[in-house]
C-alpha positions as a Markdown table, in Angstrom:
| # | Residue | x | y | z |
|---|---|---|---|---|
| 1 | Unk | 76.0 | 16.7 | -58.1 |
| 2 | Unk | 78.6 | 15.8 | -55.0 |
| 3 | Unk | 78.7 | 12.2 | -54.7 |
| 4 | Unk | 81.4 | 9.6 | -52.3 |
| 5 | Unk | 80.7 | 5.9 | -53.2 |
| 6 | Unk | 82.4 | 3.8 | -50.2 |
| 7 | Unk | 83.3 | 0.7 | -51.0 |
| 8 | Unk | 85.5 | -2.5 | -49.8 |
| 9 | Unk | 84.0 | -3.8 | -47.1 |
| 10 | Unk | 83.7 | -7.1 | -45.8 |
| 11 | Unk | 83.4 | -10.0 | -43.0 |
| 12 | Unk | 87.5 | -10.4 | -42.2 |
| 13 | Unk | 89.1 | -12.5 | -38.7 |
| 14 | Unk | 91.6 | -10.7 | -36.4 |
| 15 | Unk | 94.5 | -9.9 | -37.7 |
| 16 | Unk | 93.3 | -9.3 | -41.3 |
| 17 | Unk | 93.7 | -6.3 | -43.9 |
| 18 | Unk | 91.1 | -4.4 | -45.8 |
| 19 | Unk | 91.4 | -1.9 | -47.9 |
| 20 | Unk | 88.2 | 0.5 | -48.1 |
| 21 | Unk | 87.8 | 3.0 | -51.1 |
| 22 | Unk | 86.0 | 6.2 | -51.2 |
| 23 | Unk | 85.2 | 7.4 | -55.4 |
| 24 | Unk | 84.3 | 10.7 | -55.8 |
| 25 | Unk | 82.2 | 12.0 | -58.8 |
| 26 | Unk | 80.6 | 15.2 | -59.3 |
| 27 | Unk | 83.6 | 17.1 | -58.5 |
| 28 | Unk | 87.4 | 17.1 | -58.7 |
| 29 | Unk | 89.0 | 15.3 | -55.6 |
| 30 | Unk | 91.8 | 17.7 | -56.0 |
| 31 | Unk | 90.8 | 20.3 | -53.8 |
| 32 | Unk | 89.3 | 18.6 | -51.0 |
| 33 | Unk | 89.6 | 17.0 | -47.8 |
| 34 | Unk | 88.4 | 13.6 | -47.4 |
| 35 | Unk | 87.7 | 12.2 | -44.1 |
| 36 | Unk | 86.8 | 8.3 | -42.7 |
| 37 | Unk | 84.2 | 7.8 | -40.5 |
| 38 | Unk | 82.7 | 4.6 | -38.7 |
| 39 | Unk | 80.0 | 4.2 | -36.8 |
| 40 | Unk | 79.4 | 1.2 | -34.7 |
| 41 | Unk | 76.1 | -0.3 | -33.4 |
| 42 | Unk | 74.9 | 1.9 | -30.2 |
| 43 | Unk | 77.7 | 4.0 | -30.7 |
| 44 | Unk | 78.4 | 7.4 | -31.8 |
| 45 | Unk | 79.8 | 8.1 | -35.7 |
| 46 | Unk | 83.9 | 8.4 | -34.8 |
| 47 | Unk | 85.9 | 10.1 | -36.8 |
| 48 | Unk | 88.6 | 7.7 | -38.0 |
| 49 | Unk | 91.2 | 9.5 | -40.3 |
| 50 | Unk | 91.4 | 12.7 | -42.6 |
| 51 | Unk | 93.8 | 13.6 | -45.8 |
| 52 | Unk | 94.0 | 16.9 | -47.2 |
| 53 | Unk | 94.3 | 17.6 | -50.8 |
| 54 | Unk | 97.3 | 15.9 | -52.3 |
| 55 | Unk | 97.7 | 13.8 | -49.5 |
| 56 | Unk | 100.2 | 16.6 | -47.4 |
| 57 | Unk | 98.6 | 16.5 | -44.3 |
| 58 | Unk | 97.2 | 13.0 | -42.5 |
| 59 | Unk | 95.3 | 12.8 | -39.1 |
| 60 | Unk | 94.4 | 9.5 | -37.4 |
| 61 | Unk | 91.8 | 8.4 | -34.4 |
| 62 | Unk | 94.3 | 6.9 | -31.3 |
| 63 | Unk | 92.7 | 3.8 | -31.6 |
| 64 | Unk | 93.9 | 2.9 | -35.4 |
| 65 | Unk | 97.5 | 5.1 | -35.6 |
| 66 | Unk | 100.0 | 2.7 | -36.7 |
| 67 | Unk | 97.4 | -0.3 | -38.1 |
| 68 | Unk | 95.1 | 2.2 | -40.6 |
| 69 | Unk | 96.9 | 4.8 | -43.8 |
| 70 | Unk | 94.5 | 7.0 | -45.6 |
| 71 | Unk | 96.2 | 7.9 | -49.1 |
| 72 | Unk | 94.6 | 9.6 | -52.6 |
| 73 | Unk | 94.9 | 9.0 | -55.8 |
| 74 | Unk | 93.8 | 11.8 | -57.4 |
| 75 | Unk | 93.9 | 10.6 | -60.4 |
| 76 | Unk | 91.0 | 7.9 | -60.4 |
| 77 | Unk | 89.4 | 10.7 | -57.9 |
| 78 | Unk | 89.9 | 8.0 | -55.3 |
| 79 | Unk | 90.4 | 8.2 | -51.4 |
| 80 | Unk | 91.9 | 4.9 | -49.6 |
| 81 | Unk | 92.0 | 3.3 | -46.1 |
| 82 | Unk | 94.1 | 0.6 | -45.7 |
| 83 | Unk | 93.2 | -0.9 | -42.4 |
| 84 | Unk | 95.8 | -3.8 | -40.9 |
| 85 | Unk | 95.7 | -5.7 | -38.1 |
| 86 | Unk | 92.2 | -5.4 | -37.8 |
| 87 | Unk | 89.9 | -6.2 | -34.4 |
| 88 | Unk | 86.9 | -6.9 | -33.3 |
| 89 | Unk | 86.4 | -3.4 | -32.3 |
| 90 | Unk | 87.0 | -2.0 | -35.7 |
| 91 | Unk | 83.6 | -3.8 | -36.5 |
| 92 | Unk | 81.2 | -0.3 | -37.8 |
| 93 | Unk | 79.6 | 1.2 | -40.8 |
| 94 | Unk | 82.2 | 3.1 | -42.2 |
| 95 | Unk | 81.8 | 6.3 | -44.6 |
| 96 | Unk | 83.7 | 9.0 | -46.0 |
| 97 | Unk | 82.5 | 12.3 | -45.9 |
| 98 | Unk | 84.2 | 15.9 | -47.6 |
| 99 | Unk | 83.1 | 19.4 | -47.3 |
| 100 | Unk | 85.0 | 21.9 | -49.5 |
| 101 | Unk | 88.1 | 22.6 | -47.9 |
| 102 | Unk | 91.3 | 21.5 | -48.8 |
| 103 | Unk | 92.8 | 20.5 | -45.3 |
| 104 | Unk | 91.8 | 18.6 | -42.3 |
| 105 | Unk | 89.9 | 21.4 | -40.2 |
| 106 | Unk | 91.1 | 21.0 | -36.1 |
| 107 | Unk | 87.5 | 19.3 | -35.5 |
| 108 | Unk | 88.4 | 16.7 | -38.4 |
| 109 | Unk | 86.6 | 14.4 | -36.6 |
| 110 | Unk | 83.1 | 15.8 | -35.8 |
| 111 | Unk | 80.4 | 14.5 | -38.3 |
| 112 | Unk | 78.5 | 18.4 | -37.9 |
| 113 | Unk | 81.7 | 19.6 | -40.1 |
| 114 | Unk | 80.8 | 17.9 | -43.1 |
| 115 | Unk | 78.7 | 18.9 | -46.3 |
| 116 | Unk | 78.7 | 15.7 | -48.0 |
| 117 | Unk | 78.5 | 11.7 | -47.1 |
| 118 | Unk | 79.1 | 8.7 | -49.0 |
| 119 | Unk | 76.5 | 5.7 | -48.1 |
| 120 | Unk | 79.1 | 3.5 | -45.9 |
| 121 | Unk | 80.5 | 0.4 | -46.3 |
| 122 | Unk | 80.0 | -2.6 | -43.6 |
| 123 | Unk | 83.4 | -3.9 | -41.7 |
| 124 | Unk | 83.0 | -6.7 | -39.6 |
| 125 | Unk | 85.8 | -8.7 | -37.8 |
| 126 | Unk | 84.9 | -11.7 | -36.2 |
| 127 | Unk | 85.9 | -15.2 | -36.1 |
């Protein structure tokens, strides 16, 4: 059974770091793609990054390049999200999500693409 476990979340100020993790058991991370989403109240669920397998090929949302890096450990069957400099806006629900591919598809960041989805993890910035 295909399972993501999100975890990492937390009630952070401006400015602050958090580093979200997405465990997968069930199945080897190995060979898939593993994409963050968020989804803020009254908003739509936005795709926020993608890594494919081994970690070749990363894809961010404009409004985190340079502040957020997905990376893998494949290892502990782990995806990452280190998130920096964090604002107010990036205040959402955040989940990962995988189908089985190995690479980011072109529509990465539409929700419909994806088989499987972890139960999200709460970010809030605020001060």
């Amino acid at each position: 059974q295909v399972q993501l476990v999100a975890s990492g979340g937390g009630l952070v100020q401006p400015g602050d770091s958090l580093r979200l993790s997405c465990a997968a058991s069930g199945f080897t991370l190995d060979n898939w793609s593993i994409t963050w989403f968020r989804q803020a109240p009254g908003k739509e669920r936005e795709g926020v990054s993608c890594i494919s397998t081994k970690g070749g090929s990363t894809y961010y949302a404009d409004s985190v390049k340079g502040r957020f890096t997905i990376s893998r450990d494949n290892a502990k069957n782990t995806v990452y999200l280190q998130m920096n400099s964090l604002k107010p806006e990036d205040t959402a629900l955040y989940y990962c999500a995988t189908d089985p591919v190995g690479f980011c598809r072109s529509n990465w960041y539409t929700s419909a693409a994806y088989q499987y989805w972890g139960q999200g993890t709460q970010v809030t910035v605020s001060s």
